[in-house]
N, C-alpha and C positions, 0 to 999 in steps of 0.2 A: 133413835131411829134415823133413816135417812133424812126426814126432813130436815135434820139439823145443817144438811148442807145449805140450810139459808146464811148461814157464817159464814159463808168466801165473799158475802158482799162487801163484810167492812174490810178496810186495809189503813195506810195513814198515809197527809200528806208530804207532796214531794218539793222543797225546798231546799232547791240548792245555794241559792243565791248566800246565802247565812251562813253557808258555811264555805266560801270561795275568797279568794283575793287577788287581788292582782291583777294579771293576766286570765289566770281564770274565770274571775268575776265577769271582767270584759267582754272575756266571748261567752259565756252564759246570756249577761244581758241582749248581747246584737241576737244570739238563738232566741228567745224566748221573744222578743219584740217582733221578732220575723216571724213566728210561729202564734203569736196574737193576731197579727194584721192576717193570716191566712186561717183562723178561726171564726174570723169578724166576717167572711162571705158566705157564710152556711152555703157549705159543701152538703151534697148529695153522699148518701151510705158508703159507696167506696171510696170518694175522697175523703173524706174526715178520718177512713178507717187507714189508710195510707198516709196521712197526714200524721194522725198519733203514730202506725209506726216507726216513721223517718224522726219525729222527734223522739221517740223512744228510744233510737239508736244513737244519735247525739249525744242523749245527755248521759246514757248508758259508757261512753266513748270517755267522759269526763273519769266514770270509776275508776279508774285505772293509776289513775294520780290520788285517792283519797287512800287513805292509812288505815286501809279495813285487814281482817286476816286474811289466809288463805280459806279457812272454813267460811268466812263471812263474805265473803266473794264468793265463793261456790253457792251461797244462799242468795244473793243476791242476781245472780245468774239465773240459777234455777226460776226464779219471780220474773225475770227477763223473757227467757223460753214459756212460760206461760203465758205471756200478755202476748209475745207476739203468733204462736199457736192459737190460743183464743180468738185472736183480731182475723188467724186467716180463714179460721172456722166461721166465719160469721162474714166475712167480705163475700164468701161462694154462697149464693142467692137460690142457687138449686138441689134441688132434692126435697127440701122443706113440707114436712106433712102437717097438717091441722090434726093438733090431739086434744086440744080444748080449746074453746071460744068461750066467754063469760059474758051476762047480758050488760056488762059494761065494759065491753069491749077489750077484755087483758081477756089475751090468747097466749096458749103453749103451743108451741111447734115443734118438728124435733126430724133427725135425720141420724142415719146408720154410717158410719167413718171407718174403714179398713181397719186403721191402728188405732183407735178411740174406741169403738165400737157405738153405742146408743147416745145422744145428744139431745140436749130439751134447751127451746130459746122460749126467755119469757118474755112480752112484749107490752107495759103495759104505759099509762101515765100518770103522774102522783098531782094530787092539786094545788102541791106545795113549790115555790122555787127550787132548783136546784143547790144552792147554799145548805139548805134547811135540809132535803135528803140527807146532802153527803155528810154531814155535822154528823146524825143518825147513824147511817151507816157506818162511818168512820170512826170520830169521837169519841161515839159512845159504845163503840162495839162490844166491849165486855159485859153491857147492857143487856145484850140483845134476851138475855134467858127472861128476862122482866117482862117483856111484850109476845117473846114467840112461843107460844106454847110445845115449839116439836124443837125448841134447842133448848138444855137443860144448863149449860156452860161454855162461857166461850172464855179463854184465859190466853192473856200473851206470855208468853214464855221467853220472848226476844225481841228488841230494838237494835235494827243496825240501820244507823244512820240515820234519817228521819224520813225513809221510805221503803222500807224493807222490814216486817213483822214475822217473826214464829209465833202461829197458836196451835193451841189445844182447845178441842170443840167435846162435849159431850153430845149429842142427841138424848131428847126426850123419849121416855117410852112411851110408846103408841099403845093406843086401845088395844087390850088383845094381846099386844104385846106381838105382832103378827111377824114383824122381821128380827126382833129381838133387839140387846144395848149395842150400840156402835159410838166408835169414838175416830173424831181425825185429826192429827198431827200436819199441819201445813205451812208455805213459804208463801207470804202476800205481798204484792207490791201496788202501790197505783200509779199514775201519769193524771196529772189534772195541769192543762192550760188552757188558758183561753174557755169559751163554751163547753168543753167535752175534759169528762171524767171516767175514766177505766181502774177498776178496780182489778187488777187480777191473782189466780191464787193455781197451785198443786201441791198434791202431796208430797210430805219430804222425810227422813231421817233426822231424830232428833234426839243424842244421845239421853238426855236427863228426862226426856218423857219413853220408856219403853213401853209396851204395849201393856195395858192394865187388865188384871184380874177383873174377872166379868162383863168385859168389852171386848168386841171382834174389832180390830183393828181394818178401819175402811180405810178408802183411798178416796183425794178427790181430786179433778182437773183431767187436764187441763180446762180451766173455767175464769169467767168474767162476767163483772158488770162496768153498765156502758151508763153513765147518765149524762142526757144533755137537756136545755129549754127546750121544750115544745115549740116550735117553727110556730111564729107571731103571737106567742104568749108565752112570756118569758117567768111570768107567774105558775108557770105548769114545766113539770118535769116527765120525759120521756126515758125509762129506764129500761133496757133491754139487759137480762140474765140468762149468759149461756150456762146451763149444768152438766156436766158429765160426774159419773160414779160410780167408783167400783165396792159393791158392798160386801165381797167375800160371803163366803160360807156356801152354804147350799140354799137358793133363793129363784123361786120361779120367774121366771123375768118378764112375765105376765104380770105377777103381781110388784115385779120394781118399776115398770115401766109405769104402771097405774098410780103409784104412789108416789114416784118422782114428777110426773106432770099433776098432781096436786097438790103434791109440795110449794111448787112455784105459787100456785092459783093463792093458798093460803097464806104463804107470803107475803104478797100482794097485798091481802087485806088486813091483816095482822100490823103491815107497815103505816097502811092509809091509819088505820086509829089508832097506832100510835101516833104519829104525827100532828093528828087533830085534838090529841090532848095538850 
């Protein structure tokens, strides 16, 4: 089912420094050191959100000297163009509708996009450091079917580099079986420096996974997760999850709209006890 799009939250991280020399190395280091001292101010939502994307563009500026293919470059591109679509979806602060409030305070929001179409921000806070999230999210992503009841599989299919993933995600069948089995095929990448963690992901083409007998082949993205400290308690993480998705078939959008801002909600607490275990 759709909820399975809780899977775009994991991706892996991004270090470059281990695999540069030289000159290279060099200026990686003066980037990154510049790019800590400007995460140590806790910037306000649209700088921090400009801030990852000027150093997304940088270190993105480095690919170009590493020995990937042409197909592995085009994948890594593709994971580019999502994080920084994500980033601008979520810097624009208007339109934003209340579509769930929870009595602990994680809210779904969501707004209508020309070329996107329907969008859902989740906005909640974990009571765990941010380390301890991303581990979760990241890590152990192939995990994720052990704790989330509405994703049945999540499998990497590719490593390029040490920040660039192919997966293949199943969804759970839902009660009812009400939207029926979906599967997604996608390009993930993150950006983690300093305080702020962006996780982002879209759907892609993936010759050796084609669309599978008894699964409607979804789409998902452009989408992102953003995790950073909770502002004066750094023991507390602040995670905000943009979702967009296309679920194919014939689907009232009464009923995806309903289900995709529960999705998130569920999410949420499915995460929290995991982590408490």
């Amino acid at each position: 089912m759709l909820p399975a799009t809780s899977k775009l939250c994991a991706a892996i991280s991004y270090r470059h420094l281990r695999n540069m020399t030289g000159l290279r190395r060099q200026a990686a280091v003066a980037i990154s050191q510049e790019l800590s001292k400007l995460a140590s101010r806790s910037p306000g939502p649209g700088t921090w959100i400009n801030q990852v994307r000027r150093r997304s563009s940088l270190l993105s500026s480095r690919l170009e000297e590493k020995p990937f293919s042409e197909m592995e470059m085009s994948y890594i591109k593709q994971g580019e163009e999502a994080l920084q679509k994500s980033l601008s979806i979520l810097e624009d602060q208007d339109g934003w509708k209340t579509e769930t409030v929870v009595h602990n305070g994680d809210k779904v929001l969501s707004k209508v996009l020309p070329d996107v179409g329907k969008v859902f921000r989740l906005e909640v806070v974990m009571d765990q450091p941010l380390d301890t999230v991303y581990s979760e999210l990241v890590d152990n992503m192939e995990q994720m079917g052990d704790w989330n009841p509405s994703v049945q599989e999540v499998k990497i299919l590719q490593k390029i580099g040490k920040d660039t993933v192919i997966t293949h995600e199943k969804a759970a069948a839902p009660p009812g079986n009400i939207v029926g089995p979906r599967d997604f095929v996608s390009v993930r990448c993150s950006r983690r420096r300093g305080s702020t963690c962006v996780l982002a992901g879209m759907a892609t083409k993936y010759g050796a996974m084609p669309e599978q007998e008894g699964f409607v082949r979804a789409e998902n993205g452009p989408m992102c997760m953003i995790l950073r400290p909770l502002p004066g308690s750094p023991s507390q993480t602040k995670l905000t999850w943009l979702l967009s998705v296309d679920l194919k078939g014939w689907l009232p959008k009464s009923i995806i709209n309903q289900v995709l801002s529960q999705t998130q909600v569920d999410f949420a607490n499915h995460l929290r006890q995991r982590l408490a275990r």
